[in-house]
Residue, then its C-alpha position, 0 to 999 in steps of 0.5 A: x594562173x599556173x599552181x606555182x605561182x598560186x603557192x608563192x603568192x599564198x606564202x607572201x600573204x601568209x608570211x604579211x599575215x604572220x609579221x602583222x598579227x605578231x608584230x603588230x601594235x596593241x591598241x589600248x591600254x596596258x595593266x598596271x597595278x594600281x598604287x595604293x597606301x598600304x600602312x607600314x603596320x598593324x594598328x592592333x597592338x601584338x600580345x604574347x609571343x606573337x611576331x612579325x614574319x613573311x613566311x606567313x601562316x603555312x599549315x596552321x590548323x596543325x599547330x592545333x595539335x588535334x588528330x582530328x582537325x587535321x583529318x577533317x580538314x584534309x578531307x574537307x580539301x578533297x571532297x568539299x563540293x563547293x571547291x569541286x564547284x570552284x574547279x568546274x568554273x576553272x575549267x569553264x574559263x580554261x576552255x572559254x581561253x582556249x576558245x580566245x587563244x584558237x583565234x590566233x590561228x587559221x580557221x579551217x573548215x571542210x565543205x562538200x555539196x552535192x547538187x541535181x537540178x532541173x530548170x526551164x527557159x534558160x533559167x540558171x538553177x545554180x551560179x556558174x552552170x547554164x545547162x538547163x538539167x545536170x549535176x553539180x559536186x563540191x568538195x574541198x577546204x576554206x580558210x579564215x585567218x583574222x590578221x590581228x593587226x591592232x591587238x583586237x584578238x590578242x587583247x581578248x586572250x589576255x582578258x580569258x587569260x586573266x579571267x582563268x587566273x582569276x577563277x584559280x584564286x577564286x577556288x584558292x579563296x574558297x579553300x581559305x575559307x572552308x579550310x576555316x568554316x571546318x577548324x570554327x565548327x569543330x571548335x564549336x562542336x567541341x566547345x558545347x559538348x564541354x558545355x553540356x558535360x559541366x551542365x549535366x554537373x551543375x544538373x547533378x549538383x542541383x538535384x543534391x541541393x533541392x533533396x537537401x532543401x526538401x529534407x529540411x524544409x520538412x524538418x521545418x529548419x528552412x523555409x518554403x522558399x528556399x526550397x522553391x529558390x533550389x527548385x528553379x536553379x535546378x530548373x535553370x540548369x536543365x532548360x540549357x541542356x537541351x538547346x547547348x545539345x542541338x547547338x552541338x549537333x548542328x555544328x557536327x551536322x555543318x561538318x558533315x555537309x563541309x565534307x560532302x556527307x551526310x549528317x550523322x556520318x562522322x560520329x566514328x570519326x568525332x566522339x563526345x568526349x574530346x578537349x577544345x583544340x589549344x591553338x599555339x599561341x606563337x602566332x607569325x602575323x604578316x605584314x600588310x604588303x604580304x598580306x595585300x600580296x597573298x590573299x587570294x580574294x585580293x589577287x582575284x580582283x586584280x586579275x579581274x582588273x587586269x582582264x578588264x582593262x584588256x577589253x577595253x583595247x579590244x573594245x577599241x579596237x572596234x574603230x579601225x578596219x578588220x582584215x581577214x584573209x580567206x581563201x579556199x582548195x577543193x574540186x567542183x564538178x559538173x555533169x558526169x566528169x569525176x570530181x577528183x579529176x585534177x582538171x576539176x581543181x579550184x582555187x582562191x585566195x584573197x584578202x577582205x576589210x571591214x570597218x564601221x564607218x557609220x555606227x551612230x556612235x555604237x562604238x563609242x558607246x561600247x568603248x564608255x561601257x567597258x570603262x566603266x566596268x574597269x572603273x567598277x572593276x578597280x573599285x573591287x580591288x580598292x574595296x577588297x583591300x580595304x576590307x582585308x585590313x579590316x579583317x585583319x585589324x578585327x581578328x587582332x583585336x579579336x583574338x588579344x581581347x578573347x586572350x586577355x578575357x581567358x586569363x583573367x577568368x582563368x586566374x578567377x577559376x583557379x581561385x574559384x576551384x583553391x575556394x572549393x577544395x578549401x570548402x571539400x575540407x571543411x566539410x570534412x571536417x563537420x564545419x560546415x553542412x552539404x548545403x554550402x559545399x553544393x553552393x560552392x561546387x556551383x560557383x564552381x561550375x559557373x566559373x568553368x562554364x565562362x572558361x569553356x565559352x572563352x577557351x572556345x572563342x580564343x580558339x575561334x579568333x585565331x582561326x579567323x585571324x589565320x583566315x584574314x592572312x590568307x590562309x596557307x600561302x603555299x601555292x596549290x593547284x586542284x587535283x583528284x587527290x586535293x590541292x597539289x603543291x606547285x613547284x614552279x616560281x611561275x604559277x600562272x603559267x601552270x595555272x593556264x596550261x593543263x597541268x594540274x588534274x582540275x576535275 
């Protein structure tokens, strides 16, 4: 055949190839977000100035207004080593796309051999040469291009593709919830040093007691056992010291490792005394369809989904024949003659077909398997959901019970504290002796230790509520820096291209 001929032929075949894979129908089904009842809203009733909003929870650690919870959480964001886990897993489902999206397109490999040989009694040493000793040179290309004509490969990128995506808001979810575990250990650090700042107090309150108690017992003015009575509320104070202290390393300790240090490093950063960050209580609480539409462990399972359902296209694709076109260019040489030789030059071009005829039922079987792991796959995202409306509804209640709680005990501490000044000028006076004062101021206490603990745990609940919205809805890609805004409307399409520093 003479070489023009061969190079139009080969651009026929090329161009069928090309119509056949782009043009060609996709077998399977497509993905369709599944139709769920969502309520219309909230069961938990809303309190105080919290309201309906779609702008969602935005940067709500700074509503705080604490310094350092804003510093911790922006280092948290950098050098967490789960999220770093998060972004290798990124890069993982990048590659193993790009893997997919690579066999789109021709496969070109790079062949060369070189033979001598030797054989006896017209024995053929190697295909095509029949010269009993000599020497056989190889050098040239082979093509390989799948023509995607049902789908098959165009359906496994689209399940890499959603696979990618998937592993994006999987890192996006882990930065929700360390963002949160980051704000609930600070809280709780602050909360048991407050506690141990009133016990060592109470401490001190109790000391006076048990000296008075003493001094009157031996005057013989009381009895034995109010000494004893004095003793163990002394006692009492000074066993709970040590246990809400370890409570309180333990939680700086948590910090430290959410940050990807040491214990013990932040001390410069977080000192002892320090108040229990107030959350503001303008509270913009979203509605279930944009809390359904942001969560990002939610948009994972759909992707999830979504990728599944691919691969059953592909998974059927298994049962109509696969065409590949292959081809090859190169030089042999035999004996002597030089391999470049343009007299030496070799060709072939030239379809081929497979197709699983009798496969007693393999296929078939593989085709149920896939189903079931998209039912499966589809139940997630059914559960996910519903256990997103769970937390949400939870944190409501949470977050209105501990606020009711904390007024209410507030309103008891405030009279507690008009109960104690009263009591400080009536001392004073003479009227009454340091016994019932000590008393008093450890009523005193005792009703700012349960203000403490609920200032905490409303603190807590509104963390877990921002938690169960979603986090920060704006769109962040990981970077060397921390998450990066995205600024394009489509964030799938950055999400799949390297754009965006994922190391």
């Amino acid at each position: 055949m003479h070489f023009p001929r061969l190079i139009m032929r080969c651009s026929v075949l090329a161009t069928a190839g090309v119509l056949a894979g782009l043009g060609g129908c996709m077998i399977g089904p497509d993905f369709q977000q599944p139709d769920m009842a969502k309520p219309d809203a909230w069961h938990a009733k809303l309190i105080g100035d919290m309201e309906i909003s779609e702008d969602g929870p935005g940067r709500w650690w700074e509503t705080f207004d604490d310094p350092v919870l804003i510093e911790l959480i922006d280092r948290t964001s950098r050098n967490n080593l789960d999220l770093r886990t998060m972004v290798a897993r990124i890069d993982a489902s990048r590659a193993a796309y790009g893997i997919a999206a690579a066999n789109l397109f021709p496969m070109v490999d790079g062949t060369g051999e070189a033979i001598w040989y030797r054989a006896d009694s017209n024995v053929t040493p190697v295909p095509g040469v029949f010269s009993s000793t000599g020497e056989s040179f190889d050098l040239g290309l082979q093509l390989s291009w799948e023509i995607d004509l049902w789908g098959r490969v165009r359906r496994m990128t689209q399940a890499q593709e959603m696979s990618l995506a998937a592993a994006l808001e999987n890192w996006r979810d882990m930065l929700v919830t360390v963002r949160a575990e980051v704000a609930s250990s600070y809280i709780n650090y602050r909360t048991y040093r407050a506690r141990a700042g009133l016990n060592e107090l109470a401490i001190a309150a109790a000391r006076i007691a048990v000296e008075i108690a003493e001094q009157e017992y031996a005057a013989g003015t009381i009895p034995l056992s109010e000494v004893l009575s004095a003793r163990a509320q002394l006692s009492t104070f000074e066993s709970q010291l040590p246990p809400t202290e370890a409570v309180a390393t333990q939680s700086l300790n948590q910090l430290s490792i959410l940050l990807g240090e040491t214990p013990g490093s932040l001390e410069d950063l977080i000192h002892k005394d320090g108040d229990i960050p107030v959350p503001s209580m303008d509270i913009a609480v979203a509605m279930p369809a944009e809390v359904i539409r942001q969560r990002p462990d939610i948009r994972s399972a759909e992707r999830r989904l979504a990728s599944e359902v691919s691969m059953i296209g592909a998974t059927e694709a298994l049962l109509l024949p696969q065409f590949t076109l292959t081809g090859g260019i190169g030089y042999q040489s035999v004996g002597e003659s030089s391999l470049l030789s343009w007299s030496n030059r070799t060709w072939s071009i030239g379809p081929s077909m497979s197709w699983s005829l009798l496969n007693w039922g393999q296929v078939g079987n593989q085709i149920r398997q896939q189903q079931a792991i998209t039912d499966e796959a589809l139940i997630s995202y059914q559960s996910t959901i519903l256990g997103a409306f769970q937390e949400v509804e939870n944190a409501l209640v949470g977050f209105a019970s501990s606020e009711m709680s904390r007024r209410d005990t507030a309103s008891s501490r405030d009279d507690t504290l008009q109960s104690l000044i009263l009591t400080l000028q009536s001392y004073d006076a003479g009227t009454i002796d340091l016994v019932s004062l000590v008393q008093v101021e450890l009523q005193y206490l005792d009703a700012e230790y349960s203000l403490l603990d609920l200032e905490g745990q409303v603190a807590q609940s509104v963390v877990t509520l921002y938690k169960a919205m979603g986090g920060d809805w704006t769109p962040v890609l990981p970077g060397n820096d921390g998450p990066m805004p995205v600024n394009e409307p489509d964030e799938k399409s950055v999400a799949i291209s390297d754009g965006g520093d994922a190391r």
